[in-house]
OpenMM code with the backbone's topology and positions (N, CA, C; nanometers):
from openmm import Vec3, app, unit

residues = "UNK UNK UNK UNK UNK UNK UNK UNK UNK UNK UNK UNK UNK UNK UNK UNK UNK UNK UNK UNK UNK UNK UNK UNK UNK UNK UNK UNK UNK UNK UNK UNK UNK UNK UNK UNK UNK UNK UNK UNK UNK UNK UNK UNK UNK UNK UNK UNK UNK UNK UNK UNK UNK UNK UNK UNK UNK UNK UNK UNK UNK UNK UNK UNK UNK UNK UNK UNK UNK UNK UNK UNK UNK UNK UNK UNK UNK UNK UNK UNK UNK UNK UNK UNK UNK UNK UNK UNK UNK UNK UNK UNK UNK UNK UNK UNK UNK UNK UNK UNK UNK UNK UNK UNK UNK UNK UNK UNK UNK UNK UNK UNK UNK UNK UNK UNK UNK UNK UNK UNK UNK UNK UNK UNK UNK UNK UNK UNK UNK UNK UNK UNK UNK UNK UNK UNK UNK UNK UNK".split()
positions = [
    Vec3(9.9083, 26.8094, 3.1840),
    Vec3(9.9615, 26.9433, 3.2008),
    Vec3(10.1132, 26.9377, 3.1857),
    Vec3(10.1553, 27.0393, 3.0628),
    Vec3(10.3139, 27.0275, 3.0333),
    Vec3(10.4119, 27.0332, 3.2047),
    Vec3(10.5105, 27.0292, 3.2086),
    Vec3(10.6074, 27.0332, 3.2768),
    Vec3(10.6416, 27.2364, 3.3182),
    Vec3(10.6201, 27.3339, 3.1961),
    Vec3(10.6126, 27.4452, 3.1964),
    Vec3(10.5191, 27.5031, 3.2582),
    Vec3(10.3890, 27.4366, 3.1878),
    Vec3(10.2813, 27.5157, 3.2821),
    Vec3(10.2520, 27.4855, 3.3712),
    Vec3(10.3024, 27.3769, 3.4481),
    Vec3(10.3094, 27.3722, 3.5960),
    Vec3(10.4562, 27.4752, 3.6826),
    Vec3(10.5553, 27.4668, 3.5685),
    Vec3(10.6070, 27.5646, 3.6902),
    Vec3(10.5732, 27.7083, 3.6469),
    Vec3(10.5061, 27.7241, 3.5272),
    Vec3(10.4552, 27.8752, 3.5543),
    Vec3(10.3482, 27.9367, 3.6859),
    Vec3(10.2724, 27.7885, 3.6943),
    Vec3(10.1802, 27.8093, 3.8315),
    Vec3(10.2504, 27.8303, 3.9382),
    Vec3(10.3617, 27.7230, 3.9592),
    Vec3(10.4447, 27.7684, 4.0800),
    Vec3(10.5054, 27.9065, 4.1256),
    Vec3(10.5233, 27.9566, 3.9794),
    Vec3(10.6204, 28.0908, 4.0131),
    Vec3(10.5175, 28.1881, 4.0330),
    Vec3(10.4110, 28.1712, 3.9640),
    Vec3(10.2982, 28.2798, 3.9906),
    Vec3(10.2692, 28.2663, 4.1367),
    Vec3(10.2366, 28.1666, 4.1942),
    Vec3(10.2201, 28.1302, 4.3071),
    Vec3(10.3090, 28.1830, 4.4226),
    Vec3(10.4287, 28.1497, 4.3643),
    Vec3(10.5011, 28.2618, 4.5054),
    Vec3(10.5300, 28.4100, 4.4542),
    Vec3(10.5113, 28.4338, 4.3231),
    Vec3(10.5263, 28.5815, 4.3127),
    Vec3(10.3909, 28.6453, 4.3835),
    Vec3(10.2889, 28.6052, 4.3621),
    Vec3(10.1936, 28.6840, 4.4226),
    Vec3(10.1392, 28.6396, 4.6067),
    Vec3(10.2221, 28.5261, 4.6586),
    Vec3(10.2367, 28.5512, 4.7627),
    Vec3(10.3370, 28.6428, 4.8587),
    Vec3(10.4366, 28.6427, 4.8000),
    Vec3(10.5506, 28.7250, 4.8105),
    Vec3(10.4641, 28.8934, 4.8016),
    Vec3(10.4020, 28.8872, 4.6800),
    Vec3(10.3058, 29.0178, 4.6779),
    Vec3(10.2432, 29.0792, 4.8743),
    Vec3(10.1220, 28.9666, 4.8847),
    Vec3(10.0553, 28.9867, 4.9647),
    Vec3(10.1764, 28.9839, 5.0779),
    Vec3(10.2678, 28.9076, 5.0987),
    Vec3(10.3075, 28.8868, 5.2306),
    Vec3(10.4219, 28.9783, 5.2810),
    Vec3(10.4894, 29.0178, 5.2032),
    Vec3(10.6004, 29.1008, 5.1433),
    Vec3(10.7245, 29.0628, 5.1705),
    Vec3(10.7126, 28.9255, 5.1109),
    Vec3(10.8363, 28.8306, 5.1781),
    Vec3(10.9150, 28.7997, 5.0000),
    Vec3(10.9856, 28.7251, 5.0106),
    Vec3(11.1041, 28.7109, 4.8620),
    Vec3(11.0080, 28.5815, 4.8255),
    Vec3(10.9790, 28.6247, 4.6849),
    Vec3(10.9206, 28.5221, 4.6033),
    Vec3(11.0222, 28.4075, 4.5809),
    Vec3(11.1249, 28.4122, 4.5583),
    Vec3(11.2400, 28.3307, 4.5142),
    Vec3(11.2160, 28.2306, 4.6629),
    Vec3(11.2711, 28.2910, 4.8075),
    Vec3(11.2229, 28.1936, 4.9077),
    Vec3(11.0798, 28.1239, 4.9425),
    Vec3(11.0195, 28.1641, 4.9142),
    Vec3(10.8880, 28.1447, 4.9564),
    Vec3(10.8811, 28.0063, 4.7990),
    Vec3(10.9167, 27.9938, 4.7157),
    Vec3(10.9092, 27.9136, 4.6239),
    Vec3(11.0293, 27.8098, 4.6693),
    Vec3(11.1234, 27.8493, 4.6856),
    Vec3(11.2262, 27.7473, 4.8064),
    Vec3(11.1806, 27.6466, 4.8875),
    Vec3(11.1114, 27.7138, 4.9547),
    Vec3(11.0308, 27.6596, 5.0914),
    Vec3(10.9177, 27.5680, 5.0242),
    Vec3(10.8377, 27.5926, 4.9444),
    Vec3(10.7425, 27.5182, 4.8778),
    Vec3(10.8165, 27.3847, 4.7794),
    Vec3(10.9463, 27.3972, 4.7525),
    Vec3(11.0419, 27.3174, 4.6941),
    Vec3(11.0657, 27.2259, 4.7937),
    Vec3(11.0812, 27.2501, 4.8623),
    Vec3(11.1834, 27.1322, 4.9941),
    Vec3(11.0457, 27.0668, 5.0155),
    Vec3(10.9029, 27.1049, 5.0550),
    Vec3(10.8093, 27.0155, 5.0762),
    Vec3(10.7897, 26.9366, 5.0145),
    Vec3(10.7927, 26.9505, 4.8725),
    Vec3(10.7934, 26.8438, 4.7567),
    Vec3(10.8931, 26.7554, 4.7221),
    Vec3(10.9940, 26.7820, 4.7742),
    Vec3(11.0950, 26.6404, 4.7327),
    Vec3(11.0850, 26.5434, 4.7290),
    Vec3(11.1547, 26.5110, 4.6097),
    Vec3(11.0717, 26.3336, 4.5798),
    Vec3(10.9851, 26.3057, 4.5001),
    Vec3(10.8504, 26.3762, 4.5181),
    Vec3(10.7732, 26.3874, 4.4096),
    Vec3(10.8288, 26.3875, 4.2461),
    Vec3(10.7918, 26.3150, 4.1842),
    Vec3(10.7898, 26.3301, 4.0487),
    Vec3(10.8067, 26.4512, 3.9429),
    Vec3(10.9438, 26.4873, 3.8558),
    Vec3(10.9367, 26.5894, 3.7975),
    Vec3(10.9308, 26.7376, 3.8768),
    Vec3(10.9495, 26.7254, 4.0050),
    Vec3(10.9335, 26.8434, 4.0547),
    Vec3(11.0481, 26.9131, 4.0143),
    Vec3(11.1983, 26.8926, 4.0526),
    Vec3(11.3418, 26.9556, 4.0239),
    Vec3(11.2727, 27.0255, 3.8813),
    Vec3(11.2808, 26.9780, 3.7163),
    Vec3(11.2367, 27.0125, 3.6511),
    Vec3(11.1354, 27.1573, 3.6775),
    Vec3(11.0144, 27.0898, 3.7395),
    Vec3(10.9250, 27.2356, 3.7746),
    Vec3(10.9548, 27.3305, 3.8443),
    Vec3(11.0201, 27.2938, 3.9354),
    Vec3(11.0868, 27.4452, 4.0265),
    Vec3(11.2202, 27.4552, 3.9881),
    Vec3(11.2546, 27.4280, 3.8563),
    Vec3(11.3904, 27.5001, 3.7822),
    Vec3(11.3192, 27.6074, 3.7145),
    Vec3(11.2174, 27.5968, 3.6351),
    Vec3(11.1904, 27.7009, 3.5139),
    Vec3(11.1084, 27.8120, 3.6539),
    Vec3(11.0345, 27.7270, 3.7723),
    Vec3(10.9890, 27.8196, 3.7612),
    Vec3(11.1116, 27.9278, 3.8618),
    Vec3(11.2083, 27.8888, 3.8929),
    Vec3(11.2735, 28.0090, 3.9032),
    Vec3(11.3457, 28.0449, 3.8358),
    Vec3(11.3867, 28.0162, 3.7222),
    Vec3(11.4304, 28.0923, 3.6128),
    Vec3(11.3006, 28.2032, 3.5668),
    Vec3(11.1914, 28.2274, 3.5707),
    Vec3(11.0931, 28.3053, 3.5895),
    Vec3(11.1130, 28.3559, 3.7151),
    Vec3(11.1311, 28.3903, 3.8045),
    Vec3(11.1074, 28.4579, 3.9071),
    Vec3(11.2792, 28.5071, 3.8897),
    Vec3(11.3656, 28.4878, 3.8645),
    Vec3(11.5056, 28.5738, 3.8684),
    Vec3(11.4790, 28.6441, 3.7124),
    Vec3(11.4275, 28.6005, 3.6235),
    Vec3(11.4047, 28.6888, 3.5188),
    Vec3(11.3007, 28.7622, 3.5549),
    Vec3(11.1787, 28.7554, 3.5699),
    Vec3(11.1486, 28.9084, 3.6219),
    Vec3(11.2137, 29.0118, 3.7356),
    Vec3(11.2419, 28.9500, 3.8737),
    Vec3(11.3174, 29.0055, 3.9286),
    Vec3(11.4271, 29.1001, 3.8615),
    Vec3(11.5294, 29.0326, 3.7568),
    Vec3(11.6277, 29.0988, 3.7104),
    Vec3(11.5915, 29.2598, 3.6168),
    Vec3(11.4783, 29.2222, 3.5708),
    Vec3(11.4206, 29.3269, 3.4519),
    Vec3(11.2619, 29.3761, 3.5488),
    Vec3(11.2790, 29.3891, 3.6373),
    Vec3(11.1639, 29.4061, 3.7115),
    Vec3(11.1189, 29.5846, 3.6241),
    Vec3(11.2138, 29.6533, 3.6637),
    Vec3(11.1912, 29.7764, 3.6076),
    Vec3(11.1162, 29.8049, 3.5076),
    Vec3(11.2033, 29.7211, 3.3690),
    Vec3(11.1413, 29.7409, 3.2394),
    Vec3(11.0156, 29.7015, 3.2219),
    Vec3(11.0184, 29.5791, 3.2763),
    Vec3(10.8651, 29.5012, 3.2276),
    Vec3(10.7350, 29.5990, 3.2908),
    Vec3(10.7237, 29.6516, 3.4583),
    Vec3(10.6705, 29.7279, 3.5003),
    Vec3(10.6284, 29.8549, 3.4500),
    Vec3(10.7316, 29.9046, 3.4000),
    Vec3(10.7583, 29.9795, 3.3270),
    Vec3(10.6145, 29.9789, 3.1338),
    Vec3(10.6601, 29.8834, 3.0838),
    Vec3(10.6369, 29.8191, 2.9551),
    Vec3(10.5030, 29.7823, 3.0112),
    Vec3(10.4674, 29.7260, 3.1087),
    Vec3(10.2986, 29.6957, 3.1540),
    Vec3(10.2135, 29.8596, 3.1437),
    Vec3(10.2829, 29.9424, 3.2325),
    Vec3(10.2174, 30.0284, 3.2668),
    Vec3(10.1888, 30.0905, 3.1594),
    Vec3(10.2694, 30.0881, 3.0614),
    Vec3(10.2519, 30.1248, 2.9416),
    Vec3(10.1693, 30.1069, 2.8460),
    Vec3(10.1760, 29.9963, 2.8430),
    Vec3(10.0530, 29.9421, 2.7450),
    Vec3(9.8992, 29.8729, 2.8464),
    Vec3(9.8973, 29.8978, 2.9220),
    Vec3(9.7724, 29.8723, 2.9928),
    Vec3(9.6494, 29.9353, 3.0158),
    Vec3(9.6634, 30.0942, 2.9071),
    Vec3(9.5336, 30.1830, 2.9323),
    Vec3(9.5244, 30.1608, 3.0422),
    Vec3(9.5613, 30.3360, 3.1277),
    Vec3(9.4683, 30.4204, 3.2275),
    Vec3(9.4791, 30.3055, 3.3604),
    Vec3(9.5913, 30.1932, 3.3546),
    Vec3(9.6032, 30.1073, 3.4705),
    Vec3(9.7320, 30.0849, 3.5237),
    Vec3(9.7266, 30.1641, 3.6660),
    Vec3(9.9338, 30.1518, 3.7128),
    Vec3(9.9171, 30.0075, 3.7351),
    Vec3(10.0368, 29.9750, 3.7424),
    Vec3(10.0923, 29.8676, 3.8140),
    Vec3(10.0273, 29.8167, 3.9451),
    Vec3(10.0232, 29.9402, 4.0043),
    Vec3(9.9321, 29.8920, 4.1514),
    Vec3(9.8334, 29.9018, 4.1769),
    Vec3(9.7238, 29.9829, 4.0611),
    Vec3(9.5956, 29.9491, 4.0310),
    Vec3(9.5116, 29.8182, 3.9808),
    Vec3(9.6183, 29.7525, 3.9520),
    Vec3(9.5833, 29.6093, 3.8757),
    Vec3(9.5189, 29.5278, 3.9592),
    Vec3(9.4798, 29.4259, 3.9701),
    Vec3(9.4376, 29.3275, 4.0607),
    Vec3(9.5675, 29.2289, 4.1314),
    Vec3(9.6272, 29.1784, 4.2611),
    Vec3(9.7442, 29.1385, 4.2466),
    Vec3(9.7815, 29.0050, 4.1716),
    Vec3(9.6843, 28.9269, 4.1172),
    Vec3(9.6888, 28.7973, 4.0308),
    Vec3(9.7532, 28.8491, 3.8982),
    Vec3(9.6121, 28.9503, 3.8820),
    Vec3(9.6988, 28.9918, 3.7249),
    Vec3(9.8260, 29.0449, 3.6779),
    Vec3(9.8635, 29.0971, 3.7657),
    Vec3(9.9855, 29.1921, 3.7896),
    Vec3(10.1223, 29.0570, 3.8548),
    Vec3(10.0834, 28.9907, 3.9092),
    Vec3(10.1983, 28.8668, 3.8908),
    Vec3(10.1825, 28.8233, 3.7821),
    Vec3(10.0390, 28.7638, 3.7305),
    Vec3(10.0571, 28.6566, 3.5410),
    Vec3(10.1214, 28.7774, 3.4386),
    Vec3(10.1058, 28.8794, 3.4751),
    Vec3(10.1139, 28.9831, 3.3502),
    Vec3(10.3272, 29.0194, 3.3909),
    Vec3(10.3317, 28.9842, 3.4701),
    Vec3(10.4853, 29.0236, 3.5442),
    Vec3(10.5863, 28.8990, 3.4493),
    Vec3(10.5259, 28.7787, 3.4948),
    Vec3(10.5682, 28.6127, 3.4160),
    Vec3(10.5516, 28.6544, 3.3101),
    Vec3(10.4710, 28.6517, 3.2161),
    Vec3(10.4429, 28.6504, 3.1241),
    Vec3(10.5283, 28.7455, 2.9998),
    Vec3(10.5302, 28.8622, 3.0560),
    Vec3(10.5915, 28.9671, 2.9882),
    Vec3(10.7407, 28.9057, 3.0158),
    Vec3(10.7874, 28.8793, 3.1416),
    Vec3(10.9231, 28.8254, 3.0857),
    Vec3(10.9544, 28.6608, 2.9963),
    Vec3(10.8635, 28.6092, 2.9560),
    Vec3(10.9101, 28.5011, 2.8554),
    Vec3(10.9036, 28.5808, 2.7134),
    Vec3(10.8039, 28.6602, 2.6825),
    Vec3(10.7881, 28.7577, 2.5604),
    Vec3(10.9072, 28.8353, 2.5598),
    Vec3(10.9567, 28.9027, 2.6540),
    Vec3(11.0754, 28.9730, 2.6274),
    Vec3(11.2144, 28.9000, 2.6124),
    Vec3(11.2186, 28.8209, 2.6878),
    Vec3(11.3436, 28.7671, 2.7542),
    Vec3(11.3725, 28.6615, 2.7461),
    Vec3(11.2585, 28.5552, 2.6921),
    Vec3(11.2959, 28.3955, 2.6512),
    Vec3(11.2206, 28.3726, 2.5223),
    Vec3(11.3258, 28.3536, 2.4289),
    Vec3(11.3503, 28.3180, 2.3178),
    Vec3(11.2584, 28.1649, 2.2263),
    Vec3(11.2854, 28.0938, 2.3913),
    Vec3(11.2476, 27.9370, 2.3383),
    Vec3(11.1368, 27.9484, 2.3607),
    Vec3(11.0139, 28.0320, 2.4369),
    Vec3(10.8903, 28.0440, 2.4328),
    Vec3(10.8443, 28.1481, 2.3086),
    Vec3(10.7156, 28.0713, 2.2091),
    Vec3(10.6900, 28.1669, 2.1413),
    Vec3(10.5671, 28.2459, 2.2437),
    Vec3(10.6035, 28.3775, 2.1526),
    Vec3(10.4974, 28.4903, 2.2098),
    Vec3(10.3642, 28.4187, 2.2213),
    Vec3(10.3433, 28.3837, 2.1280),
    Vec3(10.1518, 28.2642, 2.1317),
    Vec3(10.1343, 28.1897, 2.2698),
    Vec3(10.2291, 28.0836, 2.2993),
    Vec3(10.2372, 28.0159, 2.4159),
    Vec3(10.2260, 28.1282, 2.5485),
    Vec3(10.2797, 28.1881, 2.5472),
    Vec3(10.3228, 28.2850, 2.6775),
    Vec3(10.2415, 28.3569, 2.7120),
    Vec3(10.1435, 28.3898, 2.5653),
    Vec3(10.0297, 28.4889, 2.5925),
    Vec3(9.9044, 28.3957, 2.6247),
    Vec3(9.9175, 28.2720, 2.6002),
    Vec3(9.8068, 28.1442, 2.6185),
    Vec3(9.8109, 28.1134, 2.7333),
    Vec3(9.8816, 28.0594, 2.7559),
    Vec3(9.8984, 28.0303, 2.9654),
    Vec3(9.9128, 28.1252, 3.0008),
    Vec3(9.9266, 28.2427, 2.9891),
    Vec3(9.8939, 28.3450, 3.0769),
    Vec3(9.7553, 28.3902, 3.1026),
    Vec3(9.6778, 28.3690, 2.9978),
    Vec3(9.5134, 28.3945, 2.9547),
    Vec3(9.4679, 28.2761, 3.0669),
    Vec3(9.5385, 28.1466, 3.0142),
    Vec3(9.4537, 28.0302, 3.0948),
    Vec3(9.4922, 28.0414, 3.2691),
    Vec3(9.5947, 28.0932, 3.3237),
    Vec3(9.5990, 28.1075, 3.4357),
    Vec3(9.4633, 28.2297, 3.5152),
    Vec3(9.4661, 28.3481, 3.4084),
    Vec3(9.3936, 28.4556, 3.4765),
    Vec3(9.2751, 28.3699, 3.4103),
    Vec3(9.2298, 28.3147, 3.3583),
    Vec3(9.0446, 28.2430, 3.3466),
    Vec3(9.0626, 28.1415, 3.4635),
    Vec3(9.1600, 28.1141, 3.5451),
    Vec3(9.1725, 28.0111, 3.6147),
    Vec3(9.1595, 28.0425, 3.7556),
    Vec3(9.2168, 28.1756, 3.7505),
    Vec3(9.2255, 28.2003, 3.8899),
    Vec3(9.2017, 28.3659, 3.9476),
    Vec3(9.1212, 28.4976, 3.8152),
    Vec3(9.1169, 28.5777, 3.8536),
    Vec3(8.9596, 28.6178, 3.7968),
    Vec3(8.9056, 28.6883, 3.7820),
    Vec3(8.7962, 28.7836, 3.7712),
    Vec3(8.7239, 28.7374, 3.5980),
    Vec3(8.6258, 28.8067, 3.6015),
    Vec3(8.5561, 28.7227, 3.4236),
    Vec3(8.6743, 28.7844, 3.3112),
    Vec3(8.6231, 28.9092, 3.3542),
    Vec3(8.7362, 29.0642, 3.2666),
    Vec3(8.8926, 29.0306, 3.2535),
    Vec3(8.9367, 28.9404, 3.3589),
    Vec3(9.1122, 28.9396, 3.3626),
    Vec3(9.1338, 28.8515, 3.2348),
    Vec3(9.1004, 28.7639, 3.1788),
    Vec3(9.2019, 28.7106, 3.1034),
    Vec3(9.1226, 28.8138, 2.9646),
    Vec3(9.0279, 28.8915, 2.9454),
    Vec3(9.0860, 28.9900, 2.7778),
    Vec3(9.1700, 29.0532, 2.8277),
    Vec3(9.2059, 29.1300, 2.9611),
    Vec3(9.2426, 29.2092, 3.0048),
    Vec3(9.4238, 29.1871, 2.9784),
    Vec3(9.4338, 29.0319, 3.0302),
    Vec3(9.5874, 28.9927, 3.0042),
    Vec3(9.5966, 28.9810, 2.8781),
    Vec3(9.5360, 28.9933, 2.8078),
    Vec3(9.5305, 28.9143, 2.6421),
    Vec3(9.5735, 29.0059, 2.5533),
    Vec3(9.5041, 29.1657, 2.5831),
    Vec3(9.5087, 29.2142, 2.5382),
    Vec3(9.6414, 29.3364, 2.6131),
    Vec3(9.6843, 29.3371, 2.7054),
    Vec3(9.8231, 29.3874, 2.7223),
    Vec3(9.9395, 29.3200, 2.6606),
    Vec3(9.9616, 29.1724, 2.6902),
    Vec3(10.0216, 29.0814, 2.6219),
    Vec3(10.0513, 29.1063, 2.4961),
    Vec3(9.9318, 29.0637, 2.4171),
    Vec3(9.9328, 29.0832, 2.2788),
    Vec3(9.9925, 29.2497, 2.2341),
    Vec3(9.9763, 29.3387, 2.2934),
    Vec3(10.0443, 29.4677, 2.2805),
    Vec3(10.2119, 29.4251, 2.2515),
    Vec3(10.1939, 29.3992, 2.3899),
    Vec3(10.3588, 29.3890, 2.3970),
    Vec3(10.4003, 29.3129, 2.3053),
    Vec3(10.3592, 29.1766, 2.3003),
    Vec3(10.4120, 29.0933, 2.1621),
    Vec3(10.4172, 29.1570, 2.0274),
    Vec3(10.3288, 29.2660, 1.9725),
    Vec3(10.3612, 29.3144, 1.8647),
    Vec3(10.4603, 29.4154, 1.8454),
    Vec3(10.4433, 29.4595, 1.9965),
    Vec3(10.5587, 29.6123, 1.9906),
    Vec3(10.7121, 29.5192, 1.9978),
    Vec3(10.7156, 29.4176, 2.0480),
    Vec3(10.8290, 29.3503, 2.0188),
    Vec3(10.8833, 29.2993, 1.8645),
    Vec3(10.7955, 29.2798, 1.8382),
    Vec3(10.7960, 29.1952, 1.6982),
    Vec3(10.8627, 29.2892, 1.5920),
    Vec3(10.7931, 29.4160, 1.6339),
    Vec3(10.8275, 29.5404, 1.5490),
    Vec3(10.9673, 29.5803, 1.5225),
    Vec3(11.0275, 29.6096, 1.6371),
    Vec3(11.1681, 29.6064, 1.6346),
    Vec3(11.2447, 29.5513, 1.5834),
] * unit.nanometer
topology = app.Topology()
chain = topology.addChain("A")
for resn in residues:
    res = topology.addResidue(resn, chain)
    for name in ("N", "CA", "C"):
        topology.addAtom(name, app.Element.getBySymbol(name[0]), res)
């Protein structure tokens, strides 16, 4: 497992605890940082993954925004809260990071929701994703 898609798990991980708990994803991924010290490659993994969690944070609006949009007939807070964190990550590497191609971003995002949400969630991410990746492309 790359070095990325482990800290994409991480950041999903405290974004959607942060969800349920209603505490700061950024700390709550802190706190899960300091337990791991030492461990191998971790610095690496909990760099990107908070560079994901301050990039959505920063563009929280738009992307929310840009989900609700392209998600057919589903707010933001109708979503399931897994999907609605992978779909939160995700949309900001498509928008906002360059060095990820759209393919990758929309792939681990698919493999996280077959990993960890409902049968329906990963067409469901696949196919918002892939929206957004083309409406980007377009421009």
């Amino acid at each position: 497992m790359s070095t990325r898609t482990k800290s994409r798990k991480r950041a999903l991980d405290a974004l959607y605890a942060a969800g349920v708990r209603g505490e700061s994803a950024l700390l709550l991924l802190s706190e899960t940082a300091s337990e791991v010290t030492g461990h191998q490659n971790q610095e690496q993994i909990f760099d990107y993954a908070e560079t994901l969690l301050n990039g959505y944070q920063q563009n929280a609006a738009q992307i929310d925004n840009e989900l609700t949009m392209l998600a057919d007939n589903w707010s933001i807070e109708r979503m399931p809260s897994i999907d609605r964190a992978i779909l939160r990550l995700a949309a900001w590497e498509i928008l906002y990071n360059d060095e990820v191609p759209d393919e990758v971003a929309i792939s681990e995002a698919v493999n996280l929701a077959s990993e960890l949400s409902t049968d329906d969630s990963p067409k469901f991410v696949n196919g918002v994703l892939a929206r957004l990746a083309r409406g980007r492309q377009a421009l």
